[in-house]
Backbone as JSON, one array per atom type, in Angstrom:
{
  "sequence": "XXXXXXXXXXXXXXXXXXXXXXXXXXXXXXXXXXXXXXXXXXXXXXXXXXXXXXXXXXXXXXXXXXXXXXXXXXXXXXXXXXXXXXXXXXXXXXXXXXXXXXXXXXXXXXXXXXXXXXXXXXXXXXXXXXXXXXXXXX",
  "N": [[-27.34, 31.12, 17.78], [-29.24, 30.91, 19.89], [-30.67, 33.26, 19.59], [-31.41, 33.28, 17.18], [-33.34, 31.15, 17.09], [-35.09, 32.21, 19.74], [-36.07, 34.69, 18.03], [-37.64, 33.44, 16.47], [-39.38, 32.02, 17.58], [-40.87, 34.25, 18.7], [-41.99, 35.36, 16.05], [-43.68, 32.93, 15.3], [-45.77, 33.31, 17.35], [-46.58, 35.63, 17.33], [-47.33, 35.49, 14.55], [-49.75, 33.74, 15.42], [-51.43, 35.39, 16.51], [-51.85, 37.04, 14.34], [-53.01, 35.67, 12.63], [-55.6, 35.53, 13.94], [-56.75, 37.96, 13.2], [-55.03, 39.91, 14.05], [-52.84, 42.93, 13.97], [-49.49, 42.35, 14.72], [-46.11, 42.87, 14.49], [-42.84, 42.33, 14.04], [-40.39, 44.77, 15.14], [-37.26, 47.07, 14.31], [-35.43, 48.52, 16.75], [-34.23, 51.34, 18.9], [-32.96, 50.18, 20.96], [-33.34, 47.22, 20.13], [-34.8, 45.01, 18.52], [-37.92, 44.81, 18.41], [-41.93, 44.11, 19.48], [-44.35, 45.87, 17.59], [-47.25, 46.12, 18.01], [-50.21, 46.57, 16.4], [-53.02, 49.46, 16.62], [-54.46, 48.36, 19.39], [-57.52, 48.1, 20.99], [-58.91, 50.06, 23.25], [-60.42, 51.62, 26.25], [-60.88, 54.01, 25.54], [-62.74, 55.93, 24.61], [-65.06, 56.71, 26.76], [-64.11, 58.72, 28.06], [-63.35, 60.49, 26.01], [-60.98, 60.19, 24.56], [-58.44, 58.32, 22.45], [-59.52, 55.46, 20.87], [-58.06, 53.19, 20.24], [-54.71, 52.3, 20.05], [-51.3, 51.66, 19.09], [-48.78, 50.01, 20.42], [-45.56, 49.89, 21.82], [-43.37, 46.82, 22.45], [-40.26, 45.88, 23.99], [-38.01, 43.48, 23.06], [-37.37, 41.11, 25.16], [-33.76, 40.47, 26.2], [-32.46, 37.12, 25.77], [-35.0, 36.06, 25.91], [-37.03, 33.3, 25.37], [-36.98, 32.68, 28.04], [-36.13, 35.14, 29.5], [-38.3, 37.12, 31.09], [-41.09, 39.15, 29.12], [-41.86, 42.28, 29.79], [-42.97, 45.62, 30.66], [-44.44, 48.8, 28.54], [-45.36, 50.34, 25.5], [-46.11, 53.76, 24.9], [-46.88, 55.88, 22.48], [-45.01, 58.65, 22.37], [-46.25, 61.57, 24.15], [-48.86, 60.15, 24.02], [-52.2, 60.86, 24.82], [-53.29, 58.77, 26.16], [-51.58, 58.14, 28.08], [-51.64, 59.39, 30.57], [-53.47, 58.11, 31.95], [-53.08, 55.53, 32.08], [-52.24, 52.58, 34.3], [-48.98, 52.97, 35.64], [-47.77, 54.35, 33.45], [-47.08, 56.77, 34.62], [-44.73, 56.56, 35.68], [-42.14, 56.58, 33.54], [-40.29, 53.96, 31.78], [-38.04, 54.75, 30.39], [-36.93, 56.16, 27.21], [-38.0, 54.75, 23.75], [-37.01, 55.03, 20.33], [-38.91, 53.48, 17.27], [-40.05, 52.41, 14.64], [-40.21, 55.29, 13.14], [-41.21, 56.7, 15.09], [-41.08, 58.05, 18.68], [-41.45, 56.75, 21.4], [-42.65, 55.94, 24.81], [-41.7, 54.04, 27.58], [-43.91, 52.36, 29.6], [-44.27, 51.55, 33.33], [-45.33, 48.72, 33.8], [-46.06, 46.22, 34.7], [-47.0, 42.85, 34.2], [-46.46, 40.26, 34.89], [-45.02, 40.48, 37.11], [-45.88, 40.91, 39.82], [-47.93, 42.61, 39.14], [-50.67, 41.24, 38.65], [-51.21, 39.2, 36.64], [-50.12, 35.97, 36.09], [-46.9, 34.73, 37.75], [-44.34, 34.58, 35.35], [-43.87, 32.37, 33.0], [-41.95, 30.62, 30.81], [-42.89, 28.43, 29.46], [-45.48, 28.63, 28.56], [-46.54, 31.57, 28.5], [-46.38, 34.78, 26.5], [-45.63, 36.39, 23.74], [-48.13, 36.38, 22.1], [-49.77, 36.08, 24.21], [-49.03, 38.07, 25.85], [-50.72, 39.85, 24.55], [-53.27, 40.2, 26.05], [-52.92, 41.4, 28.57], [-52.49, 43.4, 27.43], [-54.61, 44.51, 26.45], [-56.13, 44.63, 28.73], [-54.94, 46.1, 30.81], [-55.04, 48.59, 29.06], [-57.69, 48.88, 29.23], [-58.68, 49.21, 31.62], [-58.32, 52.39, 32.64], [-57.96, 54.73, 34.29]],
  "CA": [[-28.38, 30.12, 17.64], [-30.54, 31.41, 20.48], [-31.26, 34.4, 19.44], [-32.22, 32.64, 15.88], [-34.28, 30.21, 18.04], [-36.13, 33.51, 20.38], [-37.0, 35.12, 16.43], [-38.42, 32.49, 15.58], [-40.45, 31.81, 18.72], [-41.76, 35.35, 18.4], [-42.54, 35.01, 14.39], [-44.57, 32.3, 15.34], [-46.47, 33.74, 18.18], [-47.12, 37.2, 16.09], [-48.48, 34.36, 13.56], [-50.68, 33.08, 16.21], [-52.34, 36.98, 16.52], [-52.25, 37.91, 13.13], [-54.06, 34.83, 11.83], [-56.59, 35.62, 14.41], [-57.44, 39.05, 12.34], [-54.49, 41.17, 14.46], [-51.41, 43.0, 13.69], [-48.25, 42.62, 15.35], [-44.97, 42.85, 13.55], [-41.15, 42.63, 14.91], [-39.92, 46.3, 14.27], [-36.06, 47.62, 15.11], [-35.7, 49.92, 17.53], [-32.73, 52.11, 19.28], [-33.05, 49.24, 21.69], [-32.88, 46.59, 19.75], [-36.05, 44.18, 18.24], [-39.46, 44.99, 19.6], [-42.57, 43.87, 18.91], [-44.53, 46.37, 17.74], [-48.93, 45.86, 18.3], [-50.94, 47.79, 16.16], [-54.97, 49.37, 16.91], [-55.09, 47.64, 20.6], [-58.32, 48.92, 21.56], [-58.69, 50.71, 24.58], [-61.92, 52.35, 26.4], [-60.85, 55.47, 25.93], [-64.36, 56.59, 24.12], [-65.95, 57.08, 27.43], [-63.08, 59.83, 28.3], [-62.59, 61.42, 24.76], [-59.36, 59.72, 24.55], [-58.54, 57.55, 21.67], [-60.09, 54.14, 21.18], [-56.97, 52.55, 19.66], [-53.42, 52.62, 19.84], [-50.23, 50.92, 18.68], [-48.46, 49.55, 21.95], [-44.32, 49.02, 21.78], [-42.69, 45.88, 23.65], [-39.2, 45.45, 23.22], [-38.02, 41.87, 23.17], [-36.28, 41.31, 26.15], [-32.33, 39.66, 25.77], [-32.7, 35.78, 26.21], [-36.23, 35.45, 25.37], [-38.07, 33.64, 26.59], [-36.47, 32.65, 29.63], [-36.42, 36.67, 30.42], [-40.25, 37.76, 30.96], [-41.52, 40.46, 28.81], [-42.17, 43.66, 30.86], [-42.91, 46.99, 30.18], [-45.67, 48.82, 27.53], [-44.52, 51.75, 25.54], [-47.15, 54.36, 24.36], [-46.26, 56.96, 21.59], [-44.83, 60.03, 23.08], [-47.31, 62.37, 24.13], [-50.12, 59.61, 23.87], [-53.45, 61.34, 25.66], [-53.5, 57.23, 27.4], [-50.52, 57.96, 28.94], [-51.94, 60.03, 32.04], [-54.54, 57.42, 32.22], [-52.84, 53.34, 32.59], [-51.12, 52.27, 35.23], [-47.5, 53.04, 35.56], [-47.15, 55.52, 32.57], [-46.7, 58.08, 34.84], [-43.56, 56.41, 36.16], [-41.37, 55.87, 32.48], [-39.0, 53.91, 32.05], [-37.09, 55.19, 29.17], [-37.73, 56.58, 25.8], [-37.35, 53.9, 22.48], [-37.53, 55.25, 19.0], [-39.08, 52.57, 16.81], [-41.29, 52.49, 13.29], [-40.21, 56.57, 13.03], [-41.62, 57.66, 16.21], [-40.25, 57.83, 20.07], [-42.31, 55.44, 22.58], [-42.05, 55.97, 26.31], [-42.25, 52.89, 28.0], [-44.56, 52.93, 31.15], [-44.07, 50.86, 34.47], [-46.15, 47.65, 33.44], [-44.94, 44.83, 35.14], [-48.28, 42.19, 34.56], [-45.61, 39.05, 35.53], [-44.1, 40.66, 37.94], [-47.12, 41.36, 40.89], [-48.77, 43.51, 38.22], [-52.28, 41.19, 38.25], [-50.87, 38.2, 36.35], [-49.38, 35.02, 37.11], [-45.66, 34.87, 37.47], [-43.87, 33.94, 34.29], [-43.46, 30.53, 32.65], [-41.89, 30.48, 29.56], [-43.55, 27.62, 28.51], [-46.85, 28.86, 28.28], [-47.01, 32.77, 28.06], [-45.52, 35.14, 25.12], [-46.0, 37.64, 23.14], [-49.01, 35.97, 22.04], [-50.25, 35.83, 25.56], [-49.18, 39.31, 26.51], [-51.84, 40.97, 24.32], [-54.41, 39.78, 26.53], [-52.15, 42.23, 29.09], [-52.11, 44.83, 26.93], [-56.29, 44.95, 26.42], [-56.76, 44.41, 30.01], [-53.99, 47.42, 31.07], [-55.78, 49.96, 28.3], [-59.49, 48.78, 29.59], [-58.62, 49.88, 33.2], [-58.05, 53.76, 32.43], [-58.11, 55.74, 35.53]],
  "C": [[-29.56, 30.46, 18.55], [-31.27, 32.2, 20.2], [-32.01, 34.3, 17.72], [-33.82, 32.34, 16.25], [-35.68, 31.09, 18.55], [-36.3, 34.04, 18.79], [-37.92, 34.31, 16.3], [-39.37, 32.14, 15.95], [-41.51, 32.93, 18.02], [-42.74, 35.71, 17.32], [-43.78, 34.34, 14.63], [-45.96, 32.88, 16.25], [-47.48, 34.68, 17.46], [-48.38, 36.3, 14.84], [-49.79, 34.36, 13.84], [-52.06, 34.46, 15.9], [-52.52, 37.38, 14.93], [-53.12, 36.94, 11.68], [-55.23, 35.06, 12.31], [-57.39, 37.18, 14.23], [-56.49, 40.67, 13.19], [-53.19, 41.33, 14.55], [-50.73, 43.15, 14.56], [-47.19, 42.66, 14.37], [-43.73, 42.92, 14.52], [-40.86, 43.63, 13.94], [-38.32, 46.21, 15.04], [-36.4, 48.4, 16.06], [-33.83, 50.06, 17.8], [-32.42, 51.42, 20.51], [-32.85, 47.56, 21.23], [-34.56, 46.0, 19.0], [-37.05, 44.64, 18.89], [-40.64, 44.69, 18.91], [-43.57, 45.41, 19.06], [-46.74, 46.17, 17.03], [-49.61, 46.94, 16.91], [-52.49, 48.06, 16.31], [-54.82, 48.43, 18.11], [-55.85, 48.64, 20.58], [-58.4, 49.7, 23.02], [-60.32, 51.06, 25.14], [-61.51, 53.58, 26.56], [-62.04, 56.48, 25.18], [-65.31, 57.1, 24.99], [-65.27, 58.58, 28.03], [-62.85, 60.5, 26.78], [-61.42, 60.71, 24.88], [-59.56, 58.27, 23.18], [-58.86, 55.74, 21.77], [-59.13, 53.3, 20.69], [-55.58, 53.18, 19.84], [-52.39, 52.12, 19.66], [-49.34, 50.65, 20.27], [-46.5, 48.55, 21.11], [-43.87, 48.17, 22.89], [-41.14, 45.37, 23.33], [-39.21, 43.74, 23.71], [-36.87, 41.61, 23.91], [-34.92, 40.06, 25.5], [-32.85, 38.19, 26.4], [-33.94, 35.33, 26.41], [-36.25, 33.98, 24.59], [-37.59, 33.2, 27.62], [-36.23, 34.04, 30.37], [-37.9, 36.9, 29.6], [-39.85, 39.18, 30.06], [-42.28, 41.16, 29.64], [-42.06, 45.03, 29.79], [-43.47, 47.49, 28.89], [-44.82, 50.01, 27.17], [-45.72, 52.56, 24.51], [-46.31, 55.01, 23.3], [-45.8, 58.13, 22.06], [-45.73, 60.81, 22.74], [-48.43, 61.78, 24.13], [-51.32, 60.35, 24.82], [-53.46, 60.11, 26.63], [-52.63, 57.83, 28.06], [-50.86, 58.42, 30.85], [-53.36, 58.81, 32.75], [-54.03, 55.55, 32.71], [-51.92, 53.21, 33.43], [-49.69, 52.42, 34.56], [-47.04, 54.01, 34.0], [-46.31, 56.87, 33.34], [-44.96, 57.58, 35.64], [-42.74, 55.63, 34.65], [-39.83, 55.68, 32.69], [-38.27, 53.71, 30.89], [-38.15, 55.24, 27.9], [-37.28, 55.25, 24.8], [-38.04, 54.68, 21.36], [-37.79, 53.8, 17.96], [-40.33, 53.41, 15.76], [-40.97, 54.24, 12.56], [-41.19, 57.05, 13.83], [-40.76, 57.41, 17.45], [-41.81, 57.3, 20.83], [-41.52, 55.68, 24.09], [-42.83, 54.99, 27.1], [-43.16, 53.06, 29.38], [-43.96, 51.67, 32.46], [-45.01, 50.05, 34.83], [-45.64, 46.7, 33.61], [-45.99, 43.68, 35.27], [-47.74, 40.9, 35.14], [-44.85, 39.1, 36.52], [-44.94, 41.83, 38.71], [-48.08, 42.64, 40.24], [-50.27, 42.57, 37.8], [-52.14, 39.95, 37.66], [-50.09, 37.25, 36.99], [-48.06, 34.76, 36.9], [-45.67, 33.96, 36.03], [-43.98, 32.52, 34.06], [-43.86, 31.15, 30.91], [-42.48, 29.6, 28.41], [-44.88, 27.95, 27.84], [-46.99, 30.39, 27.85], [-45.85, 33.4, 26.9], [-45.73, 35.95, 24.65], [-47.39, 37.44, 22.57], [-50.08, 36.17, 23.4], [-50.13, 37.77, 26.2], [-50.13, 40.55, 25.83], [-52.62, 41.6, 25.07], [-54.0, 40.84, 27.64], [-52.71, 43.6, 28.62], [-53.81, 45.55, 26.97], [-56.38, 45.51, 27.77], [-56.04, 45.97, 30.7], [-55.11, 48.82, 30.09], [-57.27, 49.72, 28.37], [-59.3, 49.31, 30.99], [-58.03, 51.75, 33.01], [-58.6, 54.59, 33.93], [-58.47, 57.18, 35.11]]
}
């Protein structure tokens, strides 16, 4: 029933973004559920580096009472040497028919945001993360 319950949350959320003209989708993975972003923009136009990119999040167990953490580029992404915490991964996930290596993106957990609360933030909420992470390119 919970794990009905957390789908269903997420469904809705994804809703929230993809009424507002942007795709998310719940994909499998070799991990289990993940949501998987597609085209987040990025500034990588001022670096030659691509201006878009699909961004995996798995869906942590007992969502939402466990925070979502952790971004996962495409293996080999050109971003990768560029956003915080890529260069420290933490594990590979295959999802959609590619491999994703997650980076060391913790925005709820002293990464820049404000600790968790399930009530309010989400997958909906962690876009805003995901822009803000691929607009800061080192």
């Amino acid at each position: 029933v919970d794990a009905i319950m957390s789908r269903e949350r997420v469904e809705r959320e994804l809703s929230a973004l993809n009424d507002g003209g942007l795709a998310a989708a719940i994909v499998p993975s070799s991990v289990g559920d993940c949501v998987l972003y597609r085209g987040v923009p990025t500034r990588g136009a001022s670096r030659a580096l691509p201006e878009r990119t699909d961004v995996l999040v798995v869906i942590p167990p007992g969502y939402p009472a466990s925070m979502i953490d952790l971004a996962g580029l495409p293996a080999g992404s050109p971003l990768a040497a560029h956003v915080a915490g890529a260069q420290n991964v933490q594990g590979q996930v295959t999802a959609d028919g590619r491999d994703w290596s997650r980076a060391s993106y913790h925005p709820h957990a002293n990464g820049g945001g404000p600790p968790w609360d399930p009530t309010s933030h989400g997958f909906h909420t962690y876009y805003d993360h995901l822009l803000a992470w691929l607009a800061r390119l080192t």
